[in-house]
Backbone as JSON Lines, residues from 0, in Angstrom:
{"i":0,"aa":"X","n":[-2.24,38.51,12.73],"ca":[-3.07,39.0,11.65],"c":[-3.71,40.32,12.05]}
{"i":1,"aa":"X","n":[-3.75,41.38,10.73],"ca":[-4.27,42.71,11.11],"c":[-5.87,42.44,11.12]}
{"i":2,"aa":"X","n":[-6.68,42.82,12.22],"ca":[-8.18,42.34,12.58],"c":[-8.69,41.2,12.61]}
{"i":3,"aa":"X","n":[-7.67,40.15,12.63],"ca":[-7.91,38.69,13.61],"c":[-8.62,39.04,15.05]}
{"i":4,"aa":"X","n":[-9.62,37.99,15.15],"ca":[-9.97,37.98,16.31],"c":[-10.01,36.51,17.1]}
{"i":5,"aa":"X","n":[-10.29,36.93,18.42],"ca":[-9.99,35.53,18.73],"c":[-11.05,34.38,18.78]}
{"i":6,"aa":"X","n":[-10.61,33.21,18.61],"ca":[-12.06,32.28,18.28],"c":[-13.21,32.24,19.13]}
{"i":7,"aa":"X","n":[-14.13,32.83,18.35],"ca":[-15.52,32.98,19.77],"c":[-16.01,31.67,20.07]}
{"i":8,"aa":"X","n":[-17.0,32.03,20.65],"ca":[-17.51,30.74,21.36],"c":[-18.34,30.54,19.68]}
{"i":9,"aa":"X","n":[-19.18,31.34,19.61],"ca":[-19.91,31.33,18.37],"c":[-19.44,30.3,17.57]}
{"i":10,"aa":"X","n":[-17.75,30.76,17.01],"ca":[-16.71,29.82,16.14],"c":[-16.65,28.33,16.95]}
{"i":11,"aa":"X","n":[-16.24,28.25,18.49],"ca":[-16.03,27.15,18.92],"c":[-17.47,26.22,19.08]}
{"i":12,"aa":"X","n":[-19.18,26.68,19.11],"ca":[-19.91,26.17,18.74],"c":[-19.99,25.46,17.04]}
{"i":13,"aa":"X","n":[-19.52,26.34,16.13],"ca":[-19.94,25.72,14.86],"c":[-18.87,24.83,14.67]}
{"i":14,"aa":"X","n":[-17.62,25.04,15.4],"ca":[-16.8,23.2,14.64],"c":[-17.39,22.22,15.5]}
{"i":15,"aa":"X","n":[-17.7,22.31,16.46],"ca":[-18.18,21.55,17.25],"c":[-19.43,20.88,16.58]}
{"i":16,"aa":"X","n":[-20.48,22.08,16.12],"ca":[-21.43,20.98,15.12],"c":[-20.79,20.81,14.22]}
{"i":17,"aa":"X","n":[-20.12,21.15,12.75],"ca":[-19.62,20.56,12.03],"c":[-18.89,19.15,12.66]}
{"i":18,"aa":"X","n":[-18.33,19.26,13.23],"ca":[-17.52,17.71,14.0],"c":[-18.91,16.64,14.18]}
{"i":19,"aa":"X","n":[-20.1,16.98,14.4],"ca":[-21.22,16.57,14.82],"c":[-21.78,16.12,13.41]}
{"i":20,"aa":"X","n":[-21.92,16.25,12.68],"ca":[-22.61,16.95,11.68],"c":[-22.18,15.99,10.77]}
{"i":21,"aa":"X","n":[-20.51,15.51,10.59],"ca":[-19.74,14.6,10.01],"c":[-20.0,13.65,10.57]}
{"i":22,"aa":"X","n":[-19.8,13.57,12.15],"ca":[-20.43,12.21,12.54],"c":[-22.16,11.51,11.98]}
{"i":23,"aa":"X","n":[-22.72,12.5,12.0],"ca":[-24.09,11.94,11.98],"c":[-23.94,11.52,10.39]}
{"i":24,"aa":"X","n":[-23.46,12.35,9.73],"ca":[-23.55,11.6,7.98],"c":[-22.64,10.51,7.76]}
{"i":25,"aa":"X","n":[-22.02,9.82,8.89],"ca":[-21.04,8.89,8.33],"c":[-22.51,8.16,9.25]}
{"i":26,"aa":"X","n":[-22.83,7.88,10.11],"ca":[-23.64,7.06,10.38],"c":[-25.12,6.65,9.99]}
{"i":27,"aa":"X","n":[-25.41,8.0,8.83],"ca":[-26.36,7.65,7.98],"c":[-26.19,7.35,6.85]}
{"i":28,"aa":"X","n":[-24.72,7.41,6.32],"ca":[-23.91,6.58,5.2],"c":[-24.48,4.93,5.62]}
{"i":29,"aa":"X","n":[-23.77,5.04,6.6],"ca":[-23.45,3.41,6.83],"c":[-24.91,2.43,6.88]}
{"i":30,"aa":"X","n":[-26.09,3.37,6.89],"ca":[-27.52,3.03,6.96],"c":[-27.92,3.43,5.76]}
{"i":31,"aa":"X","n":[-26.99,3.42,4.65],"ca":[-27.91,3.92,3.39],"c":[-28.44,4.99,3.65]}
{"i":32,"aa":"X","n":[-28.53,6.26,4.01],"ca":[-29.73,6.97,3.46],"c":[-28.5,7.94,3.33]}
{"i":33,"aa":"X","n":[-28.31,8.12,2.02],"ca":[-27.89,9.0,0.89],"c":[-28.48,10.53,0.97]}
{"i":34,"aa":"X","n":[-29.72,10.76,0.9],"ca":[-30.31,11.28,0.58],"c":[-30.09,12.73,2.19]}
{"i":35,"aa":"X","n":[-30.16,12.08,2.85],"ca":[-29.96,12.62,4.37],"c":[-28.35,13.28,4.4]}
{"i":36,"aa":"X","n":[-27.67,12.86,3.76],"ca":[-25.81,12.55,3.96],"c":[-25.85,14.13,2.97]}
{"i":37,"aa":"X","n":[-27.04,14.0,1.99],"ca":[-26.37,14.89,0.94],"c":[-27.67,16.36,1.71]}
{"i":38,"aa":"X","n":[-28.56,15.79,2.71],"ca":[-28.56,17.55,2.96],"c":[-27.88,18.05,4.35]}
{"i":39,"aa":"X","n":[-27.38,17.12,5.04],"ca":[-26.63,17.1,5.89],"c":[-24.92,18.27,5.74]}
{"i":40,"aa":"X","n":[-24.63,17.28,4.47],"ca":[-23.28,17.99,3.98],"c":[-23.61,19.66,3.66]}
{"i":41,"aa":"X","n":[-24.99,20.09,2.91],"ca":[-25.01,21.64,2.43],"c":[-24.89,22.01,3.74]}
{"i":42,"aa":"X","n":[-25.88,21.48,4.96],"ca":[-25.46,22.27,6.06],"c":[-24.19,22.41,7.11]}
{"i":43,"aa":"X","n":[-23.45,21.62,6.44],"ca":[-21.75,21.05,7.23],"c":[-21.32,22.27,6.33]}
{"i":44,"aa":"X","n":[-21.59,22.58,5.13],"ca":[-20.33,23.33,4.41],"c":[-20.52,24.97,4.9]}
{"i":45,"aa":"X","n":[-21.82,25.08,4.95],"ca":[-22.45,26.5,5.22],"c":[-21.8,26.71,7.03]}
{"i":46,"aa":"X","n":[-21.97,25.71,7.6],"ca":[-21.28,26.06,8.79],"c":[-19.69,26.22,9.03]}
{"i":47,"aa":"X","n":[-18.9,25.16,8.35],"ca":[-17.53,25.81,7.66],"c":[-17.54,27.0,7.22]}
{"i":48,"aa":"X","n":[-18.2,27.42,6.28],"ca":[-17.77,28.76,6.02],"c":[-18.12,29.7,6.88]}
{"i":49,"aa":"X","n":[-19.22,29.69,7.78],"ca":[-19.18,30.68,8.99],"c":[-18.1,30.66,9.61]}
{"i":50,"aa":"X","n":[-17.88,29.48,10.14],"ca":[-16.67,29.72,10.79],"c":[-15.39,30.39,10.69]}
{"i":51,"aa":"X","n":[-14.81,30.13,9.34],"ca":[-14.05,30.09,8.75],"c":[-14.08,31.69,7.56]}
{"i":52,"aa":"X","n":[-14.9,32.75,8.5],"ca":[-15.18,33.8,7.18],"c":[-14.23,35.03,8.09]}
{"i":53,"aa":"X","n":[-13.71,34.43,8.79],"ca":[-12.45,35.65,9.32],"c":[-11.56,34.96,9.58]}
{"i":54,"aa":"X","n":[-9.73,35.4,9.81],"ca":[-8.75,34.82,9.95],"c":[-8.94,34.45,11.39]}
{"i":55,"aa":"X","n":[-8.37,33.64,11.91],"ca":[-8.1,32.93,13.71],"c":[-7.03,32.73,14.18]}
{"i":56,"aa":"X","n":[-6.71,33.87,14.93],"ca":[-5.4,33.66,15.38],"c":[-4.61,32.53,16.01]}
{"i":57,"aa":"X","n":[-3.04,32.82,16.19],"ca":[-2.26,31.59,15.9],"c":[-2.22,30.72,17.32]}
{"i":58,"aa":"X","n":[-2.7,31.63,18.59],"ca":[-2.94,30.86,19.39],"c":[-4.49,29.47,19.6]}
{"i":59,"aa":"X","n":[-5.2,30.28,18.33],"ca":[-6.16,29.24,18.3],"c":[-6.06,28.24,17.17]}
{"i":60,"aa":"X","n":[-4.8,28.0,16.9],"ca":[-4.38,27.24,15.85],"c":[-4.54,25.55,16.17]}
{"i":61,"aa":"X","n":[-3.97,25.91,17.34],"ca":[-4.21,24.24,17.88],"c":[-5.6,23.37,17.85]}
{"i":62,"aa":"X","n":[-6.71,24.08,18.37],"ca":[-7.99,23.5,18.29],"c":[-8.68,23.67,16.99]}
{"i":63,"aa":"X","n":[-8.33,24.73,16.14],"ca":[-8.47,24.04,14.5],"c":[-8.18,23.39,14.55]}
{"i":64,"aa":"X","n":[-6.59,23.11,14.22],"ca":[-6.02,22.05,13.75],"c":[-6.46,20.67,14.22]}
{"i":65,"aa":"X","n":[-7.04,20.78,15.37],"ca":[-7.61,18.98,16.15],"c":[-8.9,18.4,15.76]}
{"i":66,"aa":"X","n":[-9.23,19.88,15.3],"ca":[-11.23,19.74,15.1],"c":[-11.11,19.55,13.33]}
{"i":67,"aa":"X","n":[-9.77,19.86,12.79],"ca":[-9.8,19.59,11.17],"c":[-9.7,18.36,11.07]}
{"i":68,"aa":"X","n":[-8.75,17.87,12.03],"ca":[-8.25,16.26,11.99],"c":[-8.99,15.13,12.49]}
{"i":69,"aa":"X","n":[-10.08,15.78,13.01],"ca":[-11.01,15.21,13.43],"c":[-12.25,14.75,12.58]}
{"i":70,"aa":"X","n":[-12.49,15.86,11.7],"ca":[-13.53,16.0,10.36],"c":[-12.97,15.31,8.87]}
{"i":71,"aa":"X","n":[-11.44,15.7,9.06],"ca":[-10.93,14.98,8.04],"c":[-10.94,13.39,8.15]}
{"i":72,"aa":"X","n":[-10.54,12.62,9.32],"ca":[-10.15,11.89,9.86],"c":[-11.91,10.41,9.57]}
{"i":73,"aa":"X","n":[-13.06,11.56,9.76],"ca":[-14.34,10.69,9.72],"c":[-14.8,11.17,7.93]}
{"i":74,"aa":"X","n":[-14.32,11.95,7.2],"ca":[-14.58,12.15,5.91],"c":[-13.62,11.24,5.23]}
{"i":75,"aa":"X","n":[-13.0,10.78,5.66],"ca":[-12.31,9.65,4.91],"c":[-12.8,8.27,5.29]}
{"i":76,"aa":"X","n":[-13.52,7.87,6.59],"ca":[-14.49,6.92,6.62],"c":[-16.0,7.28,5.78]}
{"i":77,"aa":"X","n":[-16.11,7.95,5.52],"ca":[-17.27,8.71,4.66],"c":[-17.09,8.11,3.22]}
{"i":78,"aa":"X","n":[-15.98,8.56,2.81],"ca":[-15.37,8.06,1.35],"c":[-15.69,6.85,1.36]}
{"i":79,"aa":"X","n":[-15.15,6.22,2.46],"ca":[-14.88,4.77,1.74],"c":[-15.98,3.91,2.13]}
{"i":80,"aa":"X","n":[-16.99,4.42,2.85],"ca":[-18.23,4.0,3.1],"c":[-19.14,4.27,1.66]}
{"i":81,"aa":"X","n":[-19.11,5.86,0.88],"ca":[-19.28,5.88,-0.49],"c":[-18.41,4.95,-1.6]}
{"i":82,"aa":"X","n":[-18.24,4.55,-1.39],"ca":[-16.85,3.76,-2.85],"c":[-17.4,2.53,-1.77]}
{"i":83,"aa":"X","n":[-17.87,2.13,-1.16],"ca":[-18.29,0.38,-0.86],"c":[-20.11,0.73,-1.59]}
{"i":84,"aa":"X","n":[-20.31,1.61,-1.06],"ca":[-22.21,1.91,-1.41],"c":[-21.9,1.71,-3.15]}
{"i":85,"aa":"X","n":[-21.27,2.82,-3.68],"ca":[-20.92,2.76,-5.21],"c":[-20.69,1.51,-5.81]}
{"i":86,"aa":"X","n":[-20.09,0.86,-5.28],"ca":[-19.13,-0.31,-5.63],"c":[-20.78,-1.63,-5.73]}
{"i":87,"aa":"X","n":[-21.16,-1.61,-4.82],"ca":[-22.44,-2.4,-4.76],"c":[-23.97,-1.79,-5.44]}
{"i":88,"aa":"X","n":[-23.91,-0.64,-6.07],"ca":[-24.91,-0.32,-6.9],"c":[-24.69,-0.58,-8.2]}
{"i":89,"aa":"X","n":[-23.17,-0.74,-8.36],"ca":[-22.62,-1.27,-9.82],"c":[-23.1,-2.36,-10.16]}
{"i":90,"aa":"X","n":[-22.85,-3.32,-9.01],"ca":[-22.86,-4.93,-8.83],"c":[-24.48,-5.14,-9.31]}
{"i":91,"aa":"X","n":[-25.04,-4.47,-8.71],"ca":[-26.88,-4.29,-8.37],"c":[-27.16,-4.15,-9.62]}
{"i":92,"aa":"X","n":[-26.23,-2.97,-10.26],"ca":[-27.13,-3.02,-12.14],"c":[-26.44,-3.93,-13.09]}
{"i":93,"aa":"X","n":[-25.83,-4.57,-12.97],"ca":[-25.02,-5.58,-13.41],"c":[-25.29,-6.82,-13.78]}
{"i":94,"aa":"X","n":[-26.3,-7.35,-11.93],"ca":[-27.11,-8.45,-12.32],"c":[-28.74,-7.8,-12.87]}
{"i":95,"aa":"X","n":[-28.59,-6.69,-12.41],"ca":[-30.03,-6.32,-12.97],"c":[-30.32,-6.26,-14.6]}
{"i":96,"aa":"X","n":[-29.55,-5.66,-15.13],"ca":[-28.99,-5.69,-16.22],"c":[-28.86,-7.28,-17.15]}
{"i":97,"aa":"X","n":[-28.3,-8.3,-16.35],"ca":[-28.0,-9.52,-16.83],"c":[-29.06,-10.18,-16.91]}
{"i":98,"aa":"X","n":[-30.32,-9.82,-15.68],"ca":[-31.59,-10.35,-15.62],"c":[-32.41,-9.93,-16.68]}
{"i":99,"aa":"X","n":[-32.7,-8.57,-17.41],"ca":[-33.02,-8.37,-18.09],"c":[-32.87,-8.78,-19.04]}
{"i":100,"aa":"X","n":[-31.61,-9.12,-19.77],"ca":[-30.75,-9.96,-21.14],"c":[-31.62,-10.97,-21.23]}
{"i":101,"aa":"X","n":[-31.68,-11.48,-19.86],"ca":[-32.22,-13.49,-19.38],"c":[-33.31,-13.31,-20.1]}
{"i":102,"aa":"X","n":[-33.99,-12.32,-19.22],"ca":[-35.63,-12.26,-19.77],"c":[-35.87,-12.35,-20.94]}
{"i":103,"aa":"X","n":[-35.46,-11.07,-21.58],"ca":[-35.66,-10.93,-23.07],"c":[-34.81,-11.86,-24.08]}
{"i":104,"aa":"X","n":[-33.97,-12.73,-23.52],"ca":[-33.54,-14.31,-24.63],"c":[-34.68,-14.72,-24.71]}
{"i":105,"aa":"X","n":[-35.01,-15.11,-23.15],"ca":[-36.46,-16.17,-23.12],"c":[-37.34,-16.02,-23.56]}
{"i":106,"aa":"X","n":[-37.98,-14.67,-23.93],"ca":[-39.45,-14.12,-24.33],"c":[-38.67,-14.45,-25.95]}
{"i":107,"aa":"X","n":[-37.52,-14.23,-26.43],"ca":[-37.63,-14.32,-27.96],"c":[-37.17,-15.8,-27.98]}
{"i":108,"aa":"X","n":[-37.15,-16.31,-27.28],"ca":[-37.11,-17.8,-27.72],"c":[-38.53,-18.61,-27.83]}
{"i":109,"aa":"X","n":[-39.39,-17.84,-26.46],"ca":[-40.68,-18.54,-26.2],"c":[-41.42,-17.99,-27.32]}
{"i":110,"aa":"X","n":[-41.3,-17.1,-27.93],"ca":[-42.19,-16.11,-29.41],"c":[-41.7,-17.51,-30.64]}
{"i":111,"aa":"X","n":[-40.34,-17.82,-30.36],"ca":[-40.02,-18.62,-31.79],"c":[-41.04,-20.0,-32.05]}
């Protein structure tokens, strides 16, 4: 590439936290806190794009490629840690929902 440079340390610090960064939000997935996961991620993406705001040559192709498969690899335990959380907040308004129905039969039965 014309003005590729080679991956600095700079670059090899930020996948390194991004790799970090994925870990810690899959393990505050798995503890519920949502809320942490989602400011976690603005700062995972902002560090991707540092990284990632000049081309990297092809000899440093390899340690992308290990540190992608690595991020990809725990963002797909991420997913499916979201789609089990999702899956059980459904369930949650469902009976919540059904409890409510209960209630309000009973209050218009106990009024009759």
């Amino acid at each position: 590439f014309e003005g590729a440079k080679e991956l600095t340390p700079s670059q090899t610090k930020l996948l390194a936290e991004v790799v970090k960064l994925t870990k810690d939000m899959l393990s505050l997935a798995r503890a519920g806190d949502w809320d942490e996961v989602a400011e976690l991620e603005l700062i995972r993406r902002d560090a991707l794009g540092r990284c990632f705001d000049r081309p990297i040559l092809d000899h440093d192709s390899s340690l992308i490629a290990e540190a992608l498969a690595v991020i990809l690899h725990l963002n797909e335990e991420l997913m499916s840690v979201l789609t089990i959380a999702r899956e059980q907040t459904q369930e949650e308004g469902l009976i919540y929902r059904k409890g409510r129905v209960a209630v309000t039969q009973y209050q218009d039965v106990d009024a009759n």
